[in-house]
One Martini backbone bead per residue (centre of mass of N, CA, C, O) as a GRO file, in nm:
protein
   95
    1UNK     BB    1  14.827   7.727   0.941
    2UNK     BB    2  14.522   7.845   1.035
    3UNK     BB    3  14.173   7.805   0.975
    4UNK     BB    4  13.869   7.933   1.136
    5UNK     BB    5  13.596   7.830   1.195
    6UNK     BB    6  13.244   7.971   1.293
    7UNK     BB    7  12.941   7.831   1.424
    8UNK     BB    8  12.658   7.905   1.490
    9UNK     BB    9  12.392   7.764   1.736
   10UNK     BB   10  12.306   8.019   1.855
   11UNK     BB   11  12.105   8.287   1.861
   12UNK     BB   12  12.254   8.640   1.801
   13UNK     BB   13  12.174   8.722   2.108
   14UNK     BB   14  12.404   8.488   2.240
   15UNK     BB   15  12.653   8.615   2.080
   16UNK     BB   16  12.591   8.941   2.161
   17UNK     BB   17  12.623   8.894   2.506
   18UNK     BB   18  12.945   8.782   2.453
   19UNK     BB   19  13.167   8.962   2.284
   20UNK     BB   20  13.296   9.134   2.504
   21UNK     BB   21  13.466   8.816   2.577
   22UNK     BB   22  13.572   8.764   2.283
   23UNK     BB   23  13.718   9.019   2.227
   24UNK     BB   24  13.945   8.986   2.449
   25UNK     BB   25  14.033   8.706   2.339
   26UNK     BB   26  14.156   8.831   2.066
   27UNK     BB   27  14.349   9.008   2.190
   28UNK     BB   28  14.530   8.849   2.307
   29UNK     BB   29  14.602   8.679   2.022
   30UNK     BB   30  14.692   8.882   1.917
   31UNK     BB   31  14.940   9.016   2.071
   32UNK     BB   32  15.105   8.720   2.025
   33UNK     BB   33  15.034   8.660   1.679
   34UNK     BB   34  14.813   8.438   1.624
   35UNK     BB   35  14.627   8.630   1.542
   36UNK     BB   36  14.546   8.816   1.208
   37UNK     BB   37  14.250   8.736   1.126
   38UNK     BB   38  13.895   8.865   1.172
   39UNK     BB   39  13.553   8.784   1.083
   40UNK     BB   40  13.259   8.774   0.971
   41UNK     BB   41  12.982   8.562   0.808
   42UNK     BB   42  12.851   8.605   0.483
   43UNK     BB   43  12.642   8.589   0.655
   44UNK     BB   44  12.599   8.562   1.012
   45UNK     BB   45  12.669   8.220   1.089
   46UNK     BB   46  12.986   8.329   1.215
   47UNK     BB   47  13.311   8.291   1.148
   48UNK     BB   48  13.665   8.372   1.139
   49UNK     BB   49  14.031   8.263   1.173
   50UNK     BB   50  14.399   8.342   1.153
   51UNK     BB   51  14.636   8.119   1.245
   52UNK     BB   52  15.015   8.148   1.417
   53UNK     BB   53  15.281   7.956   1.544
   54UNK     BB   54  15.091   7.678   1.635
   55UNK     BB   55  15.031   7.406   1.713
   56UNK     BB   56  14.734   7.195   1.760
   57UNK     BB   57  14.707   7.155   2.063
   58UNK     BB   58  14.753   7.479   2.120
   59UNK     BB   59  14.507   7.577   1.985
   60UNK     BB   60  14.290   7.420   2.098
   61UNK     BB   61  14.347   7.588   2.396
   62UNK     BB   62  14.258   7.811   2.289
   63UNK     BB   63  13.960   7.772   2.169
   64UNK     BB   64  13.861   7.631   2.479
   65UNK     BB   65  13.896   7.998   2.579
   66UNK     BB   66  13.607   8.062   2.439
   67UNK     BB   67  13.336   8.191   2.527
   68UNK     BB   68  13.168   8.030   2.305
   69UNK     BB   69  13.270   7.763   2.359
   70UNK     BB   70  13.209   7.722   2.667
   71UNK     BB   71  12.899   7.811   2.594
   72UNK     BB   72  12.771   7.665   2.322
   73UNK     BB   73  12.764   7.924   2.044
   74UNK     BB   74  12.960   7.759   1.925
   75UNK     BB   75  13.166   7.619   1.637
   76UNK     BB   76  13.447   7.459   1.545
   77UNK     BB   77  13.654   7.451   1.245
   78UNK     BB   78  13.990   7.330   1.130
   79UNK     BB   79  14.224   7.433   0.903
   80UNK     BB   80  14.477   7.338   0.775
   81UNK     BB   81  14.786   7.566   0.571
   82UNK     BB   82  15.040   7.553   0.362
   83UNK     BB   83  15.231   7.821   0.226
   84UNK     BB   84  15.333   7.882  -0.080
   85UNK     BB   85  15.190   8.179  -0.148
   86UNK     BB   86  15.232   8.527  -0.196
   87UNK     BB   87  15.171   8.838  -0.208
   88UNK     BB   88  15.290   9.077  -0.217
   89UNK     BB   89  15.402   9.169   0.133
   90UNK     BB   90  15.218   8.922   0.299
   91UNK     BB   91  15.461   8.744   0.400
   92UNK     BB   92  15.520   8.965   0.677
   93UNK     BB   93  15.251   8.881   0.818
   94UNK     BB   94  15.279   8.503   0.769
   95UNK     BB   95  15.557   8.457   0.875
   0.00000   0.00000   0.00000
């Protein structure tokens, strides 16, 4: 499972004029199960996605596919995390 940082690089401008095209992207990888939770960080500085599923190679490749990534409105970071422990019920979100 990994975590996604998003840090924004560019004004709030030019990453609101790309959502239309972020959110088809956050769409696809949800529709396939790689994404389940995705939302901005608060202040607006960034982004975060919760990411599962997938190799590290095959993640660059979805990351890389980012129209914020494209366009160097956005840097990700990303933190791979192995989950011992999980509340009742959401072992099967994360499963």
């Amino acid at each position: 499972m990994y975590i996604l940082l998003l840090d924004y690089q560019k004004p709030l401008s030019e990453i609101d004029a790309l959502l239309p095209e972020h959110r088809a992207y956050l769409d696809r990888y949800y529709a396939d199960g790689t994404f389940v939770l995705s939302g901005r960080q608060v202040p607006r500085t960034g982004g975060a996605i919760l990411a599962r599923g997938v190799d590290r190679a095959t993640l660059d490749k979805i990351i890389n596919e980012d129209p914020f990534t494209r366009s160097g409105v956005a840097r990700y970071r990303v933190v791979e995390v192995e989950p011992t422990r999980t509340a009742a019920g959401v072992d099967s979100v994360f499963g």
